[in-house]
N, C-alpha and C positions, 0 to 999 in steps of 0.2 A: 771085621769085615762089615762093610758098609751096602745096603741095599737102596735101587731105588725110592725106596718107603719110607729112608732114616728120613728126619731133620738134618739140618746144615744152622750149629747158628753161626754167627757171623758179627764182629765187630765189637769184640769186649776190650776195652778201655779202662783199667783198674790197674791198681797198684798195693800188693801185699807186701806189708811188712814183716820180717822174717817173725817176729816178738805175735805175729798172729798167726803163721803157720801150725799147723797140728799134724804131728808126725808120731802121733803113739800107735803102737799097732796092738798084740793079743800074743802074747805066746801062748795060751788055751784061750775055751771060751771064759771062763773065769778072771786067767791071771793078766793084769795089765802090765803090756812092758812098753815103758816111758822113754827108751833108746831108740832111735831109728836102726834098722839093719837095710847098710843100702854097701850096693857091690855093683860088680861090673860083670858080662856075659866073655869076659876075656880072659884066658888060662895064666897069662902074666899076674891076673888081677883077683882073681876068685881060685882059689885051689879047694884040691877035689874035697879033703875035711870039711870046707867051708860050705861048699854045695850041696854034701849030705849032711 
């Protein structure tokens, strides 16, 4: 949610190469895990195991 207060920026013109993306995330706060986990909000696509 955005309030009158936020910033707005405006007009970023850049080009990321996939070889610079950084998609590690944490399965704890210790352990590094080097795979993305990316899913969908749609029941064809994410099943219930997968959400819990």
């Amino acid at each position: 949610m955005f309030l009158n207060t936020d910033k707005l920026i405006q007009g970023f013109n850049f080009l990321i190469f996939r070889s610079e993306c950084i998609i590690n995330s944490y399965f704890s706060k210790n352990i590094p895990l080097n795979v993305p986990i990316v899913s969908s909000p749609m029941d064809t696509v994410t099943e219930a195991n997968m959400a819990i």
